[in-house]
N, CA, C and O of each residue as an XYZ file, in Angstrom:
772
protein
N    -129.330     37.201     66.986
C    -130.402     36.372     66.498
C    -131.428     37.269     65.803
O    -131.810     38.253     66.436
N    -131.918     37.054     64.591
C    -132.570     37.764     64.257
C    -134.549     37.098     64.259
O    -135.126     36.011     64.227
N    -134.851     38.289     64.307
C    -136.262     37.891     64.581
C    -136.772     37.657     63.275
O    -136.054     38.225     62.452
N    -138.075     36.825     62.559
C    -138.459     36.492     61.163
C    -139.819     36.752     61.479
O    -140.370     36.634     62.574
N    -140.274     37.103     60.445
C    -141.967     37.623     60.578
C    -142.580     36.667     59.269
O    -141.746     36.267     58.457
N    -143.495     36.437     59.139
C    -144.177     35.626     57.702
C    -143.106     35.185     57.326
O    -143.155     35.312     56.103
N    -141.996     34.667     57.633
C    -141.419     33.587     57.386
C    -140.178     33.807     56.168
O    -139.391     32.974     55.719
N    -140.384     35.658     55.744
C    -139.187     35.668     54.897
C    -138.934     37.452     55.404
O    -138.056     38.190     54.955
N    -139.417     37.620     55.884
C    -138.955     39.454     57.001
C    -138.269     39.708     57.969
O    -138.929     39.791     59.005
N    -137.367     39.846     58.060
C    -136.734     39.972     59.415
C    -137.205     41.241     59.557
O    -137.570     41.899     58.582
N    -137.247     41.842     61.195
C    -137.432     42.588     62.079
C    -136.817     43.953     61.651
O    -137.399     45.030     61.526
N    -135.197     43.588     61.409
C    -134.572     44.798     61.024
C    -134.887     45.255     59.373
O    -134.791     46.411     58.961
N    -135.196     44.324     58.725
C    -135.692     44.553     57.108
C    -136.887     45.556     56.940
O    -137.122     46.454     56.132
N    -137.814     44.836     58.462
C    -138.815     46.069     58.308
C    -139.024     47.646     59.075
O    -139.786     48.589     58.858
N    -137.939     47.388     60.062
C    -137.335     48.689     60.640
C    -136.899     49.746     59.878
O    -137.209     50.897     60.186
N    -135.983     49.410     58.595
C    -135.583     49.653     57.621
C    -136.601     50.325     56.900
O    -136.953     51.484     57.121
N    -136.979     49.714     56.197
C    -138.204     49.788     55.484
C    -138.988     51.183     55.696
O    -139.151     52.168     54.976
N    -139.383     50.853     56.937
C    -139.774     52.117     58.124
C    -139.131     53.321     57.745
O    -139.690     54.286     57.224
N    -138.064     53.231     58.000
C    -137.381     54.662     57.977
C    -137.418     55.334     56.994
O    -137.767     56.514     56.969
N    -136.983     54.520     55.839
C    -137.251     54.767     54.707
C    -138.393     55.307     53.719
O    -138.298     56.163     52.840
N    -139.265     54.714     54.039
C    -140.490     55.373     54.096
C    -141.106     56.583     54.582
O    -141.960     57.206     53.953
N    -140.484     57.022     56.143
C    -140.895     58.235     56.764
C    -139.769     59.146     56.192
O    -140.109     60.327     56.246
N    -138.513     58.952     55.654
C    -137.690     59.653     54.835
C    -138.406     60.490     53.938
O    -138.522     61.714     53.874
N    -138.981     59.305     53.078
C    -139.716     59.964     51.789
C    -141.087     60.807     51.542
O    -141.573     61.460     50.618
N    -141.566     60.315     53.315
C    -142.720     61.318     53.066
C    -142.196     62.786     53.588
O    -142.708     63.856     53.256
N    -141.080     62.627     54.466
C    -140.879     63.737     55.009
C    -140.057     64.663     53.639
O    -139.984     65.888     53.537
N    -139.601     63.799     52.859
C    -138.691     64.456     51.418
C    -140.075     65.397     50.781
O    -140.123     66.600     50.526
N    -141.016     64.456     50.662
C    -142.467     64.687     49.855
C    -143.037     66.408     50.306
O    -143.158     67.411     49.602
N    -143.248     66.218     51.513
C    -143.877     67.340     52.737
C    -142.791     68.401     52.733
O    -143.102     69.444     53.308
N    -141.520     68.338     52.171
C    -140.558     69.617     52.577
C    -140.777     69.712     50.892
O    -141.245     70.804     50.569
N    -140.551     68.864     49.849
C    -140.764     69.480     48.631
C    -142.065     70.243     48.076
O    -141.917     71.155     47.263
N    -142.987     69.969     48.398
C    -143.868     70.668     48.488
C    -144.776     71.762     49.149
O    -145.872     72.233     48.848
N    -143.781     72.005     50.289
C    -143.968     72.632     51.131
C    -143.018     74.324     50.703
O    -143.045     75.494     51.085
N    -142.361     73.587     49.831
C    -141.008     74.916     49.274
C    -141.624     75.169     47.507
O    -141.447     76.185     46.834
N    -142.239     74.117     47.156
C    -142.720     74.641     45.870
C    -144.124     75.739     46.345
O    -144.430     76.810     45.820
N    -144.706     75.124     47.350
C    -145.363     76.071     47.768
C    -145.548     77.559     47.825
O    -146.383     78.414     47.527
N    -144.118     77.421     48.460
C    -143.468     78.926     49.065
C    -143.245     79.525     47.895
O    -143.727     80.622     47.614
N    -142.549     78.894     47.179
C    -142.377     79.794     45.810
C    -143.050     80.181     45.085
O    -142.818     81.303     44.636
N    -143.897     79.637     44.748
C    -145.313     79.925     44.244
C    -145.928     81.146     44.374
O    -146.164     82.056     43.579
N    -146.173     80.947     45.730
C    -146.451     82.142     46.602
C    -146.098     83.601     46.225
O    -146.845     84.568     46.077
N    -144.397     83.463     46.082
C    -143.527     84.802     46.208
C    -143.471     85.184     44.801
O    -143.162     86.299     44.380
N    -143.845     84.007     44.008
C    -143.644     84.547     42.457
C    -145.300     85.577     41.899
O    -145.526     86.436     41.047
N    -146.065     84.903     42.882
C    -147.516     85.703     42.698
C    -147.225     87.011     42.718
O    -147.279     87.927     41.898
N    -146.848     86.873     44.030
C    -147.020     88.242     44.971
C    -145.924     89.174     43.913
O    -146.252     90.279     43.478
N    -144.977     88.707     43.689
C    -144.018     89.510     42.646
C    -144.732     89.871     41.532
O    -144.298     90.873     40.962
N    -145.474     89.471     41.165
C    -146.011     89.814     39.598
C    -147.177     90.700     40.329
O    -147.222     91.784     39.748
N    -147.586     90.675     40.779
C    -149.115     91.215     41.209
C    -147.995     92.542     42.025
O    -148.819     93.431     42.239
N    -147.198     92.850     42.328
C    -146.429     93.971     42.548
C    -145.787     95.032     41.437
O    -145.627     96.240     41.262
N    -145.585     94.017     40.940
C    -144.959     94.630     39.361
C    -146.035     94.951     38.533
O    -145.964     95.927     37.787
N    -146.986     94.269     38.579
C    -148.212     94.774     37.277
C    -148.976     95.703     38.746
O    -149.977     96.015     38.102
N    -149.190     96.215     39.869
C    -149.820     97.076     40.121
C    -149.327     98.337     40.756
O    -150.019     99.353     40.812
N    -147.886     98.229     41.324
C    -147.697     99.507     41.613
C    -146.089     99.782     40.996
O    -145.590    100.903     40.893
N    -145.434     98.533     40.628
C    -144.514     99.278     39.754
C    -144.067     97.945     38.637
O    -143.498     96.855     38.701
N    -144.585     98.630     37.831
C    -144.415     98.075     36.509
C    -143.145     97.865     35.695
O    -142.901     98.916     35.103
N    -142.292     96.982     35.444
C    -141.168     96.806     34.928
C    -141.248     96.580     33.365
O    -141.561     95.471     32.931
N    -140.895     97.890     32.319
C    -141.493     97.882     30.805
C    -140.317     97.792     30.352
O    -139.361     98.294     30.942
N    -140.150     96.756     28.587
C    -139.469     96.854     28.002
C    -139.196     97.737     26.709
O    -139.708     97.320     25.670
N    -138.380     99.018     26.642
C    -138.654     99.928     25.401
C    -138.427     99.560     24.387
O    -137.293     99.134     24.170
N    -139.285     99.569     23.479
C    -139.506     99.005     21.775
C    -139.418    100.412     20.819
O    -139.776    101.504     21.259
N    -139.043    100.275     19.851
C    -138.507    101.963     19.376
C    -137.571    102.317     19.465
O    -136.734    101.771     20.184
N    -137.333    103.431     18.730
C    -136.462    104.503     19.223
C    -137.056    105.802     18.742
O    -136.503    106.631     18.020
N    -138.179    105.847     19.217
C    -138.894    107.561     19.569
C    -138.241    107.880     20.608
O    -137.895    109.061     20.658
N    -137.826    106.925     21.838
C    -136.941    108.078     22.880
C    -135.549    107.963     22.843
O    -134.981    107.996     23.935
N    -134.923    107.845     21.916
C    -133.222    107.870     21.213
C    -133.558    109.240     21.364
O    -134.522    109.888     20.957
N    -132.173    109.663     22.297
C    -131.128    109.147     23.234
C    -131.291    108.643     24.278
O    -130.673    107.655     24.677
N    -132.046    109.170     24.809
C    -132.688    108.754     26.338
C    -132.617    107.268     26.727
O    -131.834    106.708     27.494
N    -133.601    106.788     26.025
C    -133.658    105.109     26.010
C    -133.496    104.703     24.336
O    -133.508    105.257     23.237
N    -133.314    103.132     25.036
C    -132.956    102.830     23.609
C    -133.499    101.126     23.504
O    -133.537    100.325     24.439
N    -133.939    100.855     21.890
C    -134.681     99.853     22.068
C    -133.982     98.586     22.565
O    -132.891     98.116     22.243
N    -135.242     98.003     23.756
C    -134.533     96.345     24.407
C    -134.204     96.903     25.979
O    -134.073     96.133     26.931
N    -134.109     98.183     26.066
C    -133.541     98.503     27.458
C    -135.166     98.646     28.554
O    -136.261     99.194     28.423
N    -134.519     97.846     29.546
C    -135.987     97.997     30.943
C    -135.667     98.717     31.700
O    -134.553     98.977     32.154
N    -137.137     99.301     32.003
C    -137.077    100.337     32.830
C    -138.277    100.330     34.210
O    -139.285     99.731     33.837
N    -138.363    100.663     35.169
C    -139.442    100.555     35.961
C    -140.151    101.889     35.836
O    -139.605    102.990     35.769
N    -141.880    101.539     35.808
C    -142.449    102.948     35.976
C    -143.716    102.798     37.164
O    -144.886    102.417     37.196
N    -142.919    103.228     37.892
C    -144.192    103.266     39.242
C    -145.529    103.999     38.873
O    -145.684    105.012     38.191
N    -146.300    103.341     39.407
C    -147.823    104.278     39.751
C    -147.956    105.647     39.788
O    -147.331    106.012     40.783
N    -148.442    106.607     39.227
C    -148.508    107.792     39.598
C    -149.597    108.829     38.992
O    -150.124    108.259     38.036
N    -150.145    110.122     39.166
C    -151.036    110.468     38.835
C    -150.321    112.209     38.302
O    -150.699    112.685     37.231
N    -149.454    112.867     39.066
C    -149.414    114.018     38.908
C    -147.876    113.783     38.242
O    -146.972    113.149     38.786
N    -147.814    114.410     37.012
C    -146.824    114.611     35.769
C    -146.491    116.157     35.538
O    -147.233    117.128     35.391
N    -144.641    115.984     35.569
C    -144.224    117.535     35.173
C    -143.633    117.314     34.019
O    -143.214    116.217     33.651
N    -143.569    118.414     33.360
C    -143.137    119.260     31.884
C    -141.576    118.083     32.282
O    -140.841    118.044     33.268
N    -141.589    117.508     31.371
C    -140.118    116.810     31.170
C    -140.193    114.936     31.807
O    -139.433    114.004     31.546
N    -141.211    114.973     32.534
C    -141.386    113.454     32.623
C    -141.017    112.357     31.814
O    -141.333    112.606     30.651
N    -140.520    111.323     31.922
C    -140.934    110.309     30.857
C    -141.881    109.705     31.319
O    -141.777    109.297     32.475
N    -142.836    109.508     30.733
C    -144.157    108.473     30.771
C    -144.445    107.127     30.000
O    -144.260    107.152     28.783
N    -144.763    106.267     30.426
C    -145.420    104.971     29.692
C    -147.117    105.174     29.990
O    -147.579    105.683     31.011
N    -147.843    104.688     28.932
C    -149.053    104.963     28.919
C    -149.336    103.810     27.515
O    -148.589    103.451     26.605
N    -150.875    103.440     27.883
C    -151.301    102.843     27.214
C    -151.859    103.149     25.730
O    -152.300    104.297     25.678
N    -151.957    102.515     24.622
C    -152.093    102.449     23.210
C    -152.350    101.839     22.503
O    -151.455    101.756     21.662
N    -153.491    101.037     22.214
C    -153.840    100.419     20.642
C    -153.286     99.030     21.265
O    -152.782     98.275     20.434
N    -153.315     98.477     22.944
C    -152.441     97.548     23.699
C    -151.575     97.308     23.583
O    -151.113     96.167     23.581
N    -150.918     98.519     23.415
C    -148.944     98.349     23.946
C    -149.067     99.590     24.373
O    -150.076    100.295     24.367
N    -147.881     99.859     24.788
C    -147.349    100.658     25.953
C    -145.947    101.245     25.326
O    -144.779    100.937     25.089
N    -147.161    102.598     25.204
C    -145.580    103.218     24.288
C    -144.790    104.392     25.625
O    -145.333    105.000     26.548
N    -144.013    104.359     25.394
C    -142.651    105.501     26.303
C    -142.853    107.083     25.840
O    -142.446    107.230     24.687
N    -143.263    108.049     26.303
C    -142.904    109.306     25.818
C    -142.751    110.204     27.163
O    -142.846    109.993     28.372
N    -142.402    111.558     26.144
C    -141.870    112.540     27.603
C    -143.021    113.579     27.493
O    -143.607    113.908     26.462
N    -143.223    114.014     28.710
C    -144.327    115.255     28.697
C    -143.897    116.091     28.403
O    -142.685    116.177     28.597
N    -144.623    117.258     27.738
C    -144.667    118.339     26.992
C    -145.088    119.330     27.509
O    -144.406    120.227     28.003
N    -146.654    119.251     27.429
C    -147.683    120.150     28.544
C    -148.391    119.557     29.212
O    -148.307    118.339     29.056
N    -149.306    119.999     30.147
C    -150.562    119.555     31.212
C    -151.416    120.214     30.493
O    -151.115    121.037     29.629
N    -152.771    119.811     30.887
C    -154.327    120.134     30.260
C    -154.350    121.628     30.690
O    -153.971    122.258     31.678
N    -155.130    121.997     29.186
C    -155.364    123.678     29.468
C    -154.114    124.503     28.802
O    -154.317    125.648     28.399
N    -152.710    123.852     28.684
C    -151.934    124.701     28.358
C    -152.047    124.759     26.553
O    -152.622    123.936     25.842
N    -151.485    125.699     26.222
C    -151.161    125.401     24.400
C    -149.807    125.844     24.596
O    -149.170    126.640     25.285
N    -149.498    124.227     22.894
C    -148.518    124.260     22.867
C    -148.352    124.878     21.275
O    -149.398    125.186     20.704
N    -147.105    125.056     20.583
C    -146.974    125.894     19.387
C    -145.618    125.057     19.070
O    -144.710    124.915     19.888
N    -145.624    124.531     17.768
C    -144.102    124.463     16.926
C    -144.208    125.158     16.353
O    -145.217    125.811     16.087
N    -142.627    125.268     15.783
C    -142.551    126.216     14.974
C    -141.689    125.245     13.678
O    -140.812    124.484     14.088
N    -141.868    125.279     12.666
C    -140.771    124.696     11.639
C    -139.527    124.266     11.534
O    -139.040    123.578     10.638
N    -138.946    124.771     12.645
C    -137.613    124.428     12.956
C    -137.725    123.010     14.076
O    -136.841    122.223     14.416
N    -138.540    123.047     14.291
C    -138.989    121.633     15.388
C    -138.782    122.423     16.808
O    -138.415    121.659     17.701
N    -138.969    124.054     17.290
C    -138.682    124.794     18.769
C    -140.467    124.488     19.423
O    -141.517    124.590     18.789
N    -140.342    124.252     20.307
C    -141.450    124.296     20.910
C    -142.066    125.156     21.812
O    -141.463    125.427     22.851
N    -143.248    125.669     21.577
C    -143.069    126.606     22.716
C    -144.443    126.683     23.525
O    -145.506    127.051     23.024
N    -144.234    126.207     25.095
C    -145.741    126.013     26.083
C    -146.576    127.630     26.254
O    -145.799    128.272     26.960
N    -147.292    128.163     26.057
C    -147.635    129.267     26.428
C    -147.240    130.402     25.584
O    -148.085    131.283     25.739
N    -146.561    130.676     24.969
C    -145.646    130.888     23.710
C    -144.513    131.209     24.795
O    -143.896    132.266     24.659
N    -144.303    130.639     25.514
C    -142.463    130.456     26.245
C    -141.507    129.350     25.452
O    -142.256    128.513     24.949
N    -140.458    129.128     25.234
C    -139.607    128.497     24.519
C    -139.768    127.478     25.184
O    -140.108    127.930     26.277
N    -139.743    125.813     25.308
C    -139.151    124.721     26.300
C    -137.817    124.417     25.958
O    -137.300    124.201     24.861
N    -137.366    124.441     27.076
C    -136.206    124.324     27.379
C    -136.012    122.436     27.406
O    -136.493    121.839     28.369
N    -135.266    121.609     26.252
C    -135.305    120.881     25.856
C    -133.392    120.333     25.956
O    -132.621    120.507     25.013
N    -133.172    119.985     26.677
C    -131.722    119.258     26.919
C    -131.605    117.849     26.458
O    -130.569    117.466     25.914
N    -132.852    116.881     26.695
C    -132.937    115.654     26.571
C    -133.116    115.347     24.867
O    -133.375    114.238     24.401
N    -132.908    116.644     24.044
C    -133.299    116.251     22.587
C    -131.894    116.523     21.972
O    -131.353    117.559     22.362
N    -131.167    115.698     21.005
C    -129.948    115.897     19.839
C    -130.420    116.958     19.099
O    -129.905    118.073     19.018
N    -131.959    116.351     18.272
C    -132.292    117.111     16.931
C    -133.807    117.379     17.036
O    -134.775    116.653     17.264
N    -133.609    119.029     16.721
C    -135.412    119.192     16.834
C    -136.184    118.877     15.779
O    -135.299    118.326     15.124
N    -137.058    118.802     15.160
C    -138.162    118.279     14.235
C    -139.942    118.560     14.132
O    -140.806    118.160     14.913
N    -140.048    119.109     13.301
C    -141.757    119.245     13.479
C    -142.479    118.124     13.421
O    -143.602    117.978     13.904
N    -141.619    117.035     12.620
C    -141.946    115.398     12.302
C    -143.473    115.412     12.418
O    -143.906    116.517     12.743
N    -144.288    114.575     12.255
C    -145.514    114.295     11.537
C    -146.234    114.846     12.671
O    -146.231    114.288     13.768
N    -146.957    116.119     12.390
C    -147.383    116.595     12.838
C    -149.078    116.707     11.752
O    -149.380    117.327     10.733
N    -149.614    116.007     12.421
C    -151.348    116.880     11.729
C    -152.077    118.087     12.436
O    -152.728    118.922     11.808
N    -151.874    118.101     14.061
C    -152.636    118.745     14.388
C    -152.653    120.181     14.196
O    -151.666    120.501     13.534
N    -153.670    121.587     14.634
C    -153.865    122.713     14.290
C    -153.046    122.930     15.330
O    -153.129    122.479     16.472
N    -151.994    123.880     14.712
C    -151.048    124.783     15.988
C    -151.613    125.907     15.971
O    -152.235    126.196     14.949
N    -151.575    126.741     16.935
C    -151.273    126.298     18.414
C    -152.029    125.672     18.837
O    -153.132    126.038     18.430
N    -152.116    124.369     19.872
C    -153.023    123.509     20.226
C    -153.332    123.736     21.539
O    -152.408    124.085     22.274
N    -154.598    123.596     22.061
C    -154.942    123.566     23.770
C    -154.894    122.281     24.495
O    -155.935    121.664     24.268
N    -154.410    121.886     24.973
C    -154.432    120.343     25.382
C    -155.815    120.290     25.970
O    -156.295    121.360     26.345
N    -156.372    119.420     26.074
C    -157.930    119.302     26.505
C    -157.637    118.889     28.092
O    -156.702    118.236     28.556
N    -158.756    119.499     28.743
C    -159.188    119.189     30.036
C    -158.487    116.997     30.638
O    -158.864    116.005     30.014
N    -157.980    116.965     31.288
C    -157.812    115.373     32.096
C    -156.997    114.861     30.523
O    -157.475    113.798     30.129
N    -155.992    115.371     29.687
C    -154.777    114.994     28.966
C    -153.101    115.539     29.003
O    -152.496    116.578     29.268
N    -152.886    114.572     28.698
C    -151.273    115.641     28.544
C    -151.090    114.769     27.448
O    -151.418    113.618     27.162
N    -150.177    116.104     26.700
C    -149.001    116.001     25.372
C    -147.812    115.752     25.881
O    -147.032    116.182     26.730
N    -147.924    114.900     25.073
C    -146.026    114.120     24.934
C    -145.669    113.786     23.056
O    -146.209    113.529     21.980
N    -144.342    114.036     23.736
C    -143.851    113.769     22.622
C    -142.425    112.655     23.003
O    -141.935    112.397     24.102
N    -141.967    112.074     21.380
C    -140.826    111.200     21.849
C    -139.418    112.369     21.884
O    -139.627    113.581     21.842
N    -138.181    111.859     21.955
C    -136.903    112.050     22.125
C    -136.295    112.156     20.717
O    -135.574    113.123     20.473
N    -136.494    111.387     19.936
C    -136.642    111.822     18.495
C    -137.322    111.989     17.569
O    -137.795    111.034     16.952
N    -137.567    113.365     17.203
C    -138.690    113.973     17.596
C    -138.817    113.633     15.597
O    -139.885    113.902     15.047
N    -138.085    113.275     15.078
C    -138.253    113.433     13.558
C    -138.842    111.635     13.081
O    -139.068    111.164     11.966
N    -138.910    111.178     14.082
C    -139.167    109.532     13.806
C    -140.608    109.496     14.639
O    -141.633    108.916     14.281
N    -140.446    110.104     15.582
C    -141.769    109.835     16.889
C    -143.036    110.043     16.197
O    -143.311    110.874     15.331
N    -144.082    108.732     16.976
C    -145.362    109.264     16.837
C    -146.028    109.198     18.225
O    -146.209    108.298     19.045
N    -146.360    110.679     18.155
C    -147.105    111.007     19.615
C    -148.116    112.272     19.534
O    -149.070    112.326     18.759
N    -147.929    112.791     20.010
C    -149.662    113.961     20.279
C    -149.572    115.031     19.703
O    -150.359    115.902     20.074
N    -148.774    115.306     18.797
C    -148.258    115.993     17.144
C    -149.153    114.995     16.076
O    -149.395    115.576     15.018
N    -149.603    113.820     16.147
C    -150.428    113.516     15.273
C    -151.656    112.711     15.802
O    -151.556    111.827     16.654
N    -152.913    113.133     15.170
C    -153.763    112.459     15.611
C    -154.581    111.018     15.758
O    -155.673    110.641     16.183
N    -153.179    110.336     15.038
C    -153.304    109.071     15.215
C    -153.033    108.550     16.684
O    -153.658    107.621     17.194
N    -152.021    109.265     17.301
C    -152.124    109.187     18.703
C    -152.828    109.774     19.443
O    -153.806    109.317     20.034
N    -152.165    111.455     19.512
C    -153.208    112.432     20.402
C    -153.074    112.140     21.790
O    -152.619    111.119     22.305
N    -153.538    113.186     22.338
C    -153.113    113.243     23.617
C    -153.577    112.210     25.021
O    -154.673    111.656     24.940
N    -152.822    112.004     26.138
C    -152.795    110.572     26.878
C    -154.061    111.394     27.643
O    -154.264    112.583     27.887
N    -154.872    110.035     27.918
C    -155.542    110.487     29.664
C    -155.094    109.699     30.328
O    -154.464    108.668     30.093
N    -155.661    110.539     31.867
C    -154.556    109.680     32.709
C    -155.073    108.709     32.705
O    -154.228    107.955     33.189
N    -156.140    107.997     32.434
C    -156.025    106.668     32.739
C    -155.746    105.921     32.243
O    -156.093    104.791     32.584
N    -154.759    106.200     30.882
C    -154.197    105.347     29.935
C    -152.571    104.934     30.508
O    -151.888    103.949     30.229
N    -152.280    106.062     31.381
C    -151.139    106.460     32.015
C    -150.766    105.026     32.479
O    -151.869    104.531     32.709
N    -149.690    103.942     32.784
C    -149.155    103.190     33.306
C    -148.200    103.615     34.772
O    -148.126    102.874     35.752
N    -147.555    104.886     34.661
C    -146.340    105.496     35.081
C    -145.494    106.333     35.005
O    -145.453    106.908     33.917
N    -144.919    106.581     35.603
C    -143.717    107.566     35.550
C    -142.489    106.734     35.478
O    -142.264    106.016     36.452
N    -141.759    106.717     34.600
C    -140.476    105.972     33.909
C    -139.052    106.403     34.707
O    -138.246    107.079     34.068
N    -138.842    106.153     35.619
C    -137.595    106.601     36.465
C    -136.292    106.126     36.839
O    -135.431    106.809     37.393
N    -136.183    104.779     36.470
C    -135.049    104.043     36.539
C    -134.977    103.015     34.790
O    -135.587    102.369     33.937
N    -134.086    103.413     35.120
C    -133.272    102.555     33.991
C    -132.750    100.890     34.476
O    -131.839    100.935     35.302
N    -133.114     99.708     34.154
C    -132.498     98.632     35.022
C    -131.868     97.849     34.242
O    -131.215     97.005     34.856
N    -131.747     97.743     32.209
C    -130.905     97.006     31.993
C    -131.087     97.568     30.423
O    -132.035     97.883     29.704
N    -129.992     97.525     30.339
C    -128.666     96.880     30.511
C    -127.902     97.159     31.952
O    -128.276     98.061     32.702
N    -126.917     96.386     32.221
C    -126.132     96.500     33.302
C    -125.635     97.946     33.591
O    -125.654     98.632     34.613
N    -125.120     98.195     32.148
C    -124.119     99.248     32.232
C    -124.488    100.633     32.238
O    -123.831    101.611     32.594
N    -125.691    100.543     31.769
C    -126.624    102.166     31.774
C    -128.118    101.943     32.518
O    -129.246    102.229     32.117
N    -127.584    101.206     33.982
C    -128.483    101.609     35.119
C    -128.488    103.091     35.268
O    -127.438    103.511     35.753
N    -129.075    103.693     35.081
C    -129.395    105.353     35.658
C    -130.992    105.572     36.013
O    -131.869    104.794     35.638
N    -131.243    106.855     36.862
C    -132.407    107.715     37.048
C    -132.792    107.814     35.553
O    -131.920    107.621     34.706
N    -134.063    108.105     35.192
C    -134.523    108.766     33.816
C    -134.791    110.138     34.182
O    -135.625    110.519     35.004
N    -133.954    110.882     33.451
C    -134.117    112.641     33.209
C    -135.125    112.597     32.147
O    -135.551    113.642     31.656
């Protein structure tokens, strides 16, 4: 027998009803409860990546061979840089890629053949195909100034870096990172030498 309420409801119509209803708020309360969450983790991801390790995409090919343009790389936080680093550092608001050269205080010297030399010692340069004096303005031999370092790119006959004074040399607080992993393409995941 079924029970009738206002004369066109049965009992079980509004039992029904019921459930249905607490279905949808409970659908409501878990969907938003997970957009929530995500939300959340996508913050926290970006606010990780833009403050202690930065995931950059290389544009160029000043560092051909090394990197190559379109390929990402991560460059963590860092303050103290050696002779051969790759660095990302800030510029004119982009973020160009180069490798260190010298630290502040040292001079550096080309010579015409594109040889470089810190202190007048030779650098020992593996990460380069072809040497180049490439656009160079500044007075050689140069002193790097107090809180800068010189870098230069990977190809050294295309690069513009602290050989001309349109760039000139980084401070650190232009510095983004130290460039150490390679993450895509798939196939040339590596360390950065």
């Amino acid at each position: 027998m079924k029970r009738v309420l206002n004369g066109n409801v049965t009992v079980e119509q509004l039992e029904k009803e019921l459930r249905r209803e607490r279905h949808r708020r409970s659908y409501r309360s878990t969907l938003l409860s997970t957009i929530s969450a995500l939300v959340i983790v996508a913050a926290v991801a970006v606010l990780v990546s833009m403050l202690a390790l930065p995931v950059l995409q290389v544009v160029g090919e000043s560092m051909t061979p090394s990197l190559y343009q379109g390929e990402i790389v991560v460059a963590p936080r860092g303050t103290a840089f050696q002779k051969g680093d790759v660095i990302a550092f800030y510029y004119n608001n982009k973020i160009l890629v180069k490798r260190v050269i010298a630290n502040a205080g040292e001079w550096v010297n080309i010579d015409a053949d594109g040889n470089v030399f810190i202190n007048d010692v030779p650098l020992d340069e593996p990460y380069i195909q072809e040497k180049a004096l490439g656009d160079c303005n500044i007075t050689l031999p140069y002193q790097v100034p107090d809180g800068k370092i010189f870098v230069m790119g990977d190809h050294r006959a295309t690069s513009s870096d602290s050989r001309n004074t349109a760039v000139g040399c980084v401070a650190q607080e232009q510095v983004v990172g130290r460039v150490v992993l390679r993450v895509w393409p798939l196939n040339r995941i590596d360390v950065i030498r």
